[in-house]
C-alpha positions in Angstrom: -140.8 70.3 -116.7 -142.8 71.9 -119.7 -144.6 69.5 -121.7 -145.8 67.2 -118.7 -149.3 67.5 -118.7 -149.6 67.3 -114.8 -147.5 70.4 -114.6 -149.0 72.5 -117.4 -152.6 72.1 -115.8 -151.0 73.3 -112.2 -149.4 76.6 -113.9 -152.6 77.2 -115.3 -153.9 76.8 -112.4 -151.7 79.3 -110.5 -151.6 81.4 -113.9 -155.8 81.9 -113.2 -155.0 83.1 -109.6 -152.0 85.8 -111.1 -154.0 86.8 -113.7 -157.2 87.6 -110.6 -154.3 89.5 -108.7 -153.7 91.6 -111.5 -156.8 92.9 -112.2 -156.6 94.4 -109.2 -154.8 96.9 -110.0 -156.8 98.1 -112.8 -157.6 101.6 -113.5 -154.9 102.7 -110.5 -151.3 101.6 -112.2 -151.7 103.5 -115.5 -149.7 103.6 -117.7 -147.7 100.2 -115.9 -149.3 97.2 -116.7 -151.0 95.2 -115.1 -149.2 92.4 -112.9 -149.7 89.1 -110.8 -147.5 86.6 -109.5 -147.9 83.4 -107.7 -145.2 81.9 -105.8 -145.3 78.1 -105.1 -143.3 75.4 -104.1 -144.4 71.7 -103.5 -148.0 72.2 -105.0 -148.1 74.8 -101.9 -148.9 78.9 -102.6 -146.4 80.7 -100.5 -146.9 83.9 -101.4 -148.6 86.1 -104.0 -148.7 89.5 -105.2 -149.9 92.0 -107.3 -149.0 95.7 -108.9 -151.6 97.9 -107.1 -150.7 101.6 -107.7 -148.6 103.6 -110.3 -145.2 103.6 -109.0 -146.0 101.0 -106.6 -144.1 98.1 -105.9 -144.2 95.6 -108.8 -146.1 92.5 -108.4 -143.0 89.9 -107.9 -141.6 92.4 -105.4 -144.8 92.4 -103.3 -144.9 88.8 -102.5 -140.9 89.0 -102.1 -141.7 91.1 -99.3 -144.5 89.1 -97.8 -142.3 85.9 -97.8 -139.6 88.1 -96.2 -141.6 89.5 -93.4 -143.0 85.8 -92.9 -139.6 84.2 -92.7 -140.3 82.0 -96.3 -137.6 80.2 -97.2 -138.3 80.7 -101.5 -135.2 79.0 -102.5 -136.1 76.3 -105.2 -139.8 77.9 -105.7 -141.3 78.5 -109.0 -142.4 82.0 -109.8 -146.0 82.3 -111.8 -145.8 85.6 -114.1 -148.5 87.2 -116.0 -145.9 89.4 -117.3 -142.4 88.6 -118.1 -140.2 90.3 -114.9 -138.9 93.3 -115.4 -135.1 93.4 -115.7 -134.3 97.7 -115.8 -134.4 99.6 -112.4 -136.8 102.2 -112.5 -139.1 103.4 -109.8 -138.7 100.0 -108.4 -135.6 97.3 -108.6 -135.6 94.5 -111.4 -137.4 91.7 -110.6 -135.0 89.8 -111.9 -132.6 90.6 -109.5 -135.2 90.0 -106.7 -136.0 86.9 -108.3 -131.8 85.6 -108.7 -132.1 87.2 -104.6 -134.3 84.7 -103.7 -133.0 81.4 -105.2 -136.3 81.0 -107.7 -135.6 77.8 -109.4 -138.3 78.4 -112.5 -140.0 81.4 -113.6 -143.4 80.7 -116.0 -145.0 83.3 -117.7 -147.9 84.3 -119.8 -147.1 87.2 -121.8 -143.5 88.4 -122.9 -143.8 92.4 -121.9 -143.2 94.6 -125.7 -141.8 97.3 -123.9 -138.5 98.1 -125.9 -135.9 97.9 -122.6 -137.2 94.2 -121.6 -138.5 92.6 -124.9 -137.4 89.3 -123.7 -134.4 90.7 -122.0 -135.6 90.1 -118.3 -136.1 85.9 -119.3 -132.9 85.6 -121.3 -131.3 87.1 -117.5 -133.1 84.6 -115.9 -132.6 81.7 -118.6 -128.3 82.7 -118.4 -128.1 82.4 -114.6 -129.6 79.2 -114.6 -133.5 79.8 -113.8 -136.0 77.3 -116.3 -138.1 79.6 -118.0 -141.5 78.0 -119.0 -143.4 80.7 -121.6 -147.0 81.2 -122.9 -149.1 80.1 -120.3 -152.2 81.4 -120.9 -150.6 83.9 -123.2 -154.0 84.7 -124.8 -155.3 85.5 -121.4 -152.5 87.6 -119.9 -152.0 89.5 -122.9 -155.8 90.5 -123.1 -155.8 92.3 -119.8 -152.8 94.3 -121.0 -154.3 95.2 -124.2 -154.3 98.9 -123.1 -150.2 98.6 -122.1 -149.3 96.8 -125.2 -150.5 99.3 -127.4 -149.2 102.5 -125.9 -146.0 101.0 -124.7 -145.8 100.2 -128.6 -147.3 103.1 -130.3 -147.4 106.3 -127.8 -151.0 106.7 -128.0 -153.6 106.1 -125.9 -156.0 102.8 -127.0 -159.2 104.2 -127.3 -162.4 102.8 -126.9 -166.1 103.6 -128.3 -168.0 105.0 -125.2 -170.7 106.1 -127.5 -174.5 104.9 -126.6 -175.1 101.9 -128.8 -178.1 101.3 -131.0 -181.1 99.8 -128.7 -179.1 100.1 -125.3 -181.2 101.2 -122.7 -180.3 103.6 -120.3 -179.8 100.9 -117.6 -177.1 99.4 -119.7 -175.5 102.2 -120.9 -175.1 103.5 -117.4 -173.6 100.2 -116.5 -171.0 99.7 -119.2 -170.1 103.4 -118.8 -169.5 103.1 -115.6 -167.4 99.7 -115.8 -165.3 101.9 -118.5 -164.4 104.5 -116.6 -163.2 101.9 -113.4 -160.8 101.0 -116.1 -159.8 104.0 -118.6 -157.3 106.6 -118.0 -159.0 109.5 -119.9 -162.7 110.4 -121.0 -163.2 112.2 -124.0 -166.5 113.8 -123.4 -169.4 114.7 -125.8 -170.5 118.8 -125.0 -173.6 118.0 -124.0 -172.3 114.8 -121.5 -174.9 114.2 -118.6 -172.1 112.4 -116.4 -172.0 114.1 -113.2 -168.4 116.4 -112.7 -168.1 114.0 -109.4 -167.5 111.0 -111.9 -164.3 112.8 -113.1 -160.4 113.3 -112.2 -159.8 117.6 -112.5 -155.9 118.0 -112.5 -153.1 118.9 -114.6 -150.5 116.3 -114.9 -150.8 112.6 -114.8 -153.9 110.7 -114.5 -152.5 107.9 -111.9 -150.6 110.9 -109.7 -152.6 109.6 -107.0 -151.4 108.4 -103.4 -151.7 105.4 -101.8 -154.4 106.1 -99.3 -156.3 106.9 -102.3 -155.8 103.9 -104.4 -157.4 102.2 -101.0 -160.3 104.1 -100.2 -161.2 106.0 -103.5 -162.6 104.7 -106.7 -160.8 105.4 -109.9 -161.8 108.3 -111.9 -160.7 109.4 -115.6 -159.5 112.4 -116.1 -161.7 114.4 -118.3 -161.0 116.0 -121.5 -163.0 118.3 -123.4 -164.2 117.4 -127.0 -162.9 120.7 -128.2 -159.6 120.3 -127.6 -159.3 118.1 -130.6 -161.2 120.3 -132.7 -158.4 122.2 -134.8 -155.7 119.7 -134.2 -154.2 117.1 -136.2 -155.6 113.8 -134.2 -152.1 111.7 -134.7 -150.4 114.7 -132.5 -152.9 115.1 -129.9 -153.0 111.3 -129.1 -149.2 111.2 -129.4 -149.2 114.6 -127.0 -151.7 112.5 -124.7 -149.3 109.7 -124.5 -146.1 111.9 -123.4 -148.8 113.1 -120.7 -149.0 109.2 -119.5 -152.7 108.9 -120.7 -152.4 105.3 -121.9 -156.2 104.8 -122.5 -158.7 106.9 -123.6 -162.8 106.5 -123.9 -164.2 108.8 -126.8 -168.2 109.4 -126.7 -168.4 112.3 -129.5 -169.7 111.6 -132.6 -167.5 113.6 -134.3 -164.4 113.0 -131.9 -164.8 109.6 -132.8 -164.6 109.8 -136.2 -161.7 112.4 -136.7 -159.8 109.7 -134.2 -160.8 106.2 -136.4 -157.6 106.9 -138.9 -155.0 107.7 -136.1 -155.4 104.8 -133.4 -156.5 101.3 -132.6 -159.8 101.0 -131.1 -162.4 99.0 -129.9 
């Protein structure tokens, strides 16, 4: 039960290993968040999963189907959530239904998800029909990895980060966190004089994560790259908000003068 110390140290525990599966998925579920669970019973893991892909199956749903195709017997398990289950059927079915399904006895989470149709909706299903609901483990954590989600899901604009060179970075190190940025980013916002090779970048029209499964597997992520003159004679509230109808949840910005038109309109980092 919450508050016994013996059981808060095992869901962080499991929370640690939800919040590894999760980052999994990052750069290739965009704009979804991202997602792990943990499934355990008995201080046992039974099964885990983890949202992988855009329009993939959720994270919950994944180790559902692993414990199906094993022949695991989840009734009376406990359910470790990064994310609070989603409760709306979508491209996917609500977890909560898959969790009620499978006879989960407690669900504990680490961040309650802000997007307006759950909002706490999926636990108060789960809390009605019976499930104990343990919150905020690890909150701090889970919401960090979902900073992108959170702020797009509440806003409609892309977070943006500062992919500018720093002062004193050498080119080693620039390279490196350039390139950790754009395993990570949906969009790149490109100087006119970039020196990133056109190989680094996504060139379609349409959503940035509108790629298939095969290539989620073998592929590396890459941002779809935008040019910095698009911005150039529009008002920078509408084009991020025009970016986020287009699903582009996160967006690197390495002009000068990009960045400074954008620092009014958007969070950034």
């Amino acid at each position: 039960m919450l508050g016994v110390m013996e059981d808060m140290l095992q869901y962080r525990e499991y929370m640690a290993q939800a919040l590894e599966l999760a980052r999994k998925g990052a750069g290739w579920v965009d704009p979804n968040p991202l997602v792990g669970a943990v499934v355990v019973s008995g201080g046992e893991v039974l099964a885990t999963g983890y949202h992988d892909r855009y329009r993939g199956p959720h994270a919950e749903r994944m180790a559902f189907d692993y414990a199906d195709a094993h022949g695991i017997d989840l009734t009376g398990a406990t359910v470790i959530d990064t994310l609070e289950p989603c409760c709306h059927v979508g491209s996917q079915p609500a977890c909560t239904d898959l969790i009620l399904a499978h006879g989960i006895a407690r669900v504990v989470v680490g961040s309650v998800d802000p997007n307006p149709i759950v909002a706490g909706k999926g636990l108060r299903i789960l809390e009605e029909a019976g499930v104990e609901v343990v919150r905020d483990v690890m909150r701090e954590e889970c919401d960090a990895i979902n900073r992108h989600f959170f702020h797009y899901i509440t806003t409609g604009k892309p977070y943006i980060v500062d992919g500018r060179r720093r002062a004193g970075e050498s080119d080693s190190e620039y390279a490196v966190r350039r390139r950790e940025l754009y395993a990570t980013y949906a969009a790149v916002l490109a100087g006119t004089e970039s020196d990133v090779p056109d190989e680094s970048f996504a060139h379609f029209n349409g959503p940035v994560q509108a790629v298939g499964a095969d290539e989620v597997v073998i592929g590396g992520h890459r941002p779809l790259l935008l040019e910095a003159g698009a911005l150039a004679c529009t008002d920078p509230d509408e084009w991020l908000r025009e970016l986020g109808k287009r699903k582009i949840d996160s967006l690197i910005v390495e002009s000068d003068e990009a960045f400074e038109r954008l620092s009014m309109a958007c969070q950034k980092d």
